[in-house]
VEXDREN-2710 file (C-alpha; in Angstrom, 1 decimal):
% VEXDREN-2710
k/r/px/py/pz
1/UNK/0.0/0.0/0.0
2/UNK/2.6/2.4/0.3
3/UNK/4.6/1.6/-2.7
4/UNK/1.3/2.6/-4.3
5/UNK/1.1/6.0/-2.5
6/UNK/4.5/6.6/-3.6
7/UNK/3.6/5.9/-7.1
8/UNK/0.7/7.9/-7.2
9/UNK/3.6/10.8/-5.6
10/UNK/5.9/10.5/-8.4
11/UNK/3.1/10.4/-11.1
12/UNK/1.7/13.5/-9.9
13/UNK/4.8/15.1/-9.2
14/UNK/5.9/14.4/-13.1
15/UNK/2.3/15.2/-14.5
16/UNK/1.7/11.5/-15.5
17/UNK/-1.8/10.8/-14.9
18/UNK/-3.0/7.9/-13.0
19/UNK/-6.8/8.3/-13.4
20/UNK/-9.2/7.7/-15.4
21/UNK/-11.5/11.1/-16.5
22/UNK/-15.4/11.1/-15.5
23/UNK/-16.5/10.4/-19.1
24/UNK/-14.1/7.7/-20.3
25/UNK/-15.7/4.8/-21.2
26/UNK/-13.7/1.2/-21.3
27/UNK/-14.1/-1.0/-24.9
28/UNK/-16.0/-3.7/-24.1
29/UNK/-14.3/-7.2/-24.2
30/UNK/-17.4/-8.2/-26.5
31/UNK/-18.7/-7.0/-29.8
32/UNK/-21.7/-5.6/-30.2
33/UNK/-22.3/-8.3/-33.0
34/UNK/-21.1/-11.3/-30.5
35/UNK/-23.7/-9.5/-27.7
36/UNK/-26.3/-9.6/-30.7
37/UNK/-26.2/-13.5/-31.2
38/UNK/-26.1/-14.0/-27.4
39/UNK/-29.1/-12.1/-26.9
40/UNK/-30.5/-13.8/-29.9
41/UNK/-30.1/-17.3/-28.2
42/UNK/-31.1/-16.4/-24.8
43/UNK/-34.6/-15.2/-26.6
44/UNK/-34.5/-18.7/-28.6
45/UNK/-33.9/-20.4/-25.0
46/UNK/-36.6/-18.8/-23.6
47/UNK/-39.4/-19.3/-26.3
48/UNK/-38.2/-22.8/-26.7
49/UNK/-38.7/-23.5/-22.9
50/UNK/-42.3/-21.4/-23.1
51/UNK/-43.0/-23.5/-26.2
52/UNK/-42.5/-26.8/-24.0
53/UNK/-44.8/-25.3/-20.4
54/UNK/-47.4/-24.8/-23.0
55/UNK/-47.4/-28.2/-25.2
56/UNK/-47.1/-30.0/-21.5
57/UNK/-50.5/-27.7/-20.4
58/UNK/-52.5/-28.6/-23.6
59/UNK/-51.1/-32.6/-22.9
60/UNK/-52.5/-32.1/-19.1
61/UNK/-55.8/-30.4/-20.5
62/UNK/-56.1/-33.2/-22.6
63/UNK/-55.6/-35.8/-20.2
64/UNK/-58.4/-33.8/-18.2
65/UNK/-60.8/-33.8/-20.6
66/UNK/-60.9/-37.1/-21.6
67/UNK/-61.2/-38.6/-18.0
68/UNK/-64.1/-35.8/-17.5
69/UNK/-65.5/-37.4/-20.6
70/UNK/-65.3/-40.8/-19.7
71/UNK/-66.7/-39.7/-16.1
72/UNK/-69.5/-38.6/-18.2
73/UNK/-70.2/-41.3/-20.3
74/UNK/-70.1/-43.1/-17.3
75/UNK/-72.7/-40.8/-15.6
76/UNK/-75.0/-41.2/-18.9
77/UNK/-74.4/-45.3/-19.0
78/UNK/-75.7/-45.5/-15.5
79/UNK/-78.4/-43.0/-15.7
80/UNK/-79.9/-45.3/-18.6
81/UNK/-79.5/-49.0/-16.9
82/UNK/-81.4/-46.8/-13.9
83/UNK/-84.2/-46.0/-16.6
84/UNK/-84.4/-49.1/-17.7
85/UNK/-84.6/-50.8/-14.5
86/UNK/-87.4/-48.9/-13.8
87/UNK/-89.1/-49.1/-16.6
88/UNK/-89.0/-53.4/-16.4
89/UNK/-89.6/-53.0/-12.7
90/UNK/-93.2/-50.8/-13.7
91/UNK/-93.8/-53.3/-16.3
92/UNK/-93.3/-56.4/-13.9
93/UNK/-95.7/-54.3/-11.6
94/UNK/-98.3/-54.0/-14.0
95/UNK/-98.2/-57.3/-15.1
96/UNK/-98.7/-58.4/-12.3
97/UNK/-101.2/-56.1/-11.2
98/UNK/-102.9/-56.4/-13.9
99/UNK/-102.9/-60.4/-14.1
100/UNK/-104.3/-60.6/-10.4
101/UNK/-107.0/-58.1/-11.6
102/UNK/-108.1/-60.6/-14.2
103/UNK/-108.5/-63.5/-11.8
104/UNK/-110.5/-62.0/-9.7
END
């Protein structure tokens, strides 16, 4: 640290200048061209990777769907043995209702 002060001494003593002014601005290690196709790929990256969350929702939607569908054909199948169990059960009934009204 104090072979630096000394420095910094000598330089100003001999009108060297050790700093940098308030407006200099340092080349970047990069191109602006190189930045351009980094950019570029991070942007591919990120629409591939959206691309993918969205084709896995659809696949989960669809998996939804068809077990609400099924659930639903399911509902309807039952609801019609039920009809039709009743309406064999009334028949039966009036059958034999209406048998027993003829014997007597």
């Amino acid at each position: 640290l104090a072979g630096v002060k000394d420095c910094q001494e000598m330089c100003r003593s001999s009108g060297i200048s050790y700093e940098r002014p308030s407006d200099y601005y340092a080349e970047m290690v990069k191109s602006d061209g190189h930045m351009l196709k980094v950019k570029k790929e991070l942007l591919e990256q990120a629409a591939k990777i959206e691309a993918a969350e969205l084709r896995r929702k659809q696949r989960d939607a669809k998996k939804f769907g068809k077990a609400l569908q099924v659930e639903k054909n399911q509902e309807k199948e039952k609801k019609k043995k039920d009809e039709l169990d009743s309406i064999k059960k009334w028949r039966k009934s009036r059958e034999q209702s209406g048998g027993m009204a003829g014997n007597d």
